[in-house]
N, C-alpha and C positions, 0 to 999 in steps of 0.2 A: 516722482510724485511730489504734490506741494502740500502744502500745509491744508488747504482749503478743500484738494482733494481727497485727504486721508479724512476730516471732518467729515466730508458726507457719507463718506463709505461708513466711519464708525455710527452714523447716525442711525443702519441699519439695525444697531445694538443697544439692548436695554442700559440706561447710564451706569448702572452699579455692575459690570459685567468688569470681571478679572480684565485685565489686557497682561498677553506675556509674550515673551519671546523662548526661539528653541535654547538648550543649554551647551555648553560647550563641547562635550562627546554624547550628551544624550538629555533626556529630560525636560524640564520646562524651567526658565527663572523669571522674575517679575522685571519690571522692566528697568531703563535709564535713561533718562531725557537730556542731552548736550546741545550744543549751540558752538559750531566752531568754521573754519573756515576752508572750502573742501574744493580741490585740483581735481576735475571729471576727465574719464576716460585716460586716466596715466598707467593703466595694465591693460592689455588686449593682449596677453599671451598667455599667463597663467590663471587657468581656472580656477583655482583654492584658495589665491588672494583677489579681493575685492578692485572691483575694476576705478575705483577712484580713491583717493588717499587725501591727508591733511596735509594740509598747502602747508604748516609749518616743518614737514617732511621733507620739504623740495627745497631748493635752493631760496637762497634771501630774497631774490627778487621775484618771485610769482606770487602773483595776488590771487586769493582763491574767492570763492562764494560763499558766503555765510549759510549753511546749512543747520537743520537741524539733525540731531543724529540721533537715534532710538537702537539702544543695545542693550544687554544685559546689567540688569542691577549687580548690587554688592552683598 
């Protein structure tokens, strides 16, 4: 999804509307907006870890994508 996608899809939403994500064994938490740089498709085996990970995870030489990342607040 891109940035421009997720904008129109929230457009279906009154502007002062909560945004949350799920919590980590249950519940709801507010959200957290990053900005970093993301190696797609480096899991294709295990379902419970996320199928792409931060290029600063990988070895020194892979350049990732600059992503935005929406996870749980603090």
């Amino acid at each position: 999804m891109t940035v421009n996608e997720l904008i129109e899809m929230l457009k279906n939403y009154p502007g002062d509307t909560r945004v949350l994500t799920l919590g980590y064994e249950g519940g709801l938490d507010d959200i957290d907006v990053k900005w970093d740089d993301v190696v797609f498709n480096t899991n294709t085996d295990t379902w419970y870890i996320g199928k792409h990970d931060y290029a600063r995870m990988m070895d020194d030489n892979v350049i990732g994508t600059e992503c935005v990342i929406i996870g749980r607040g603090k």
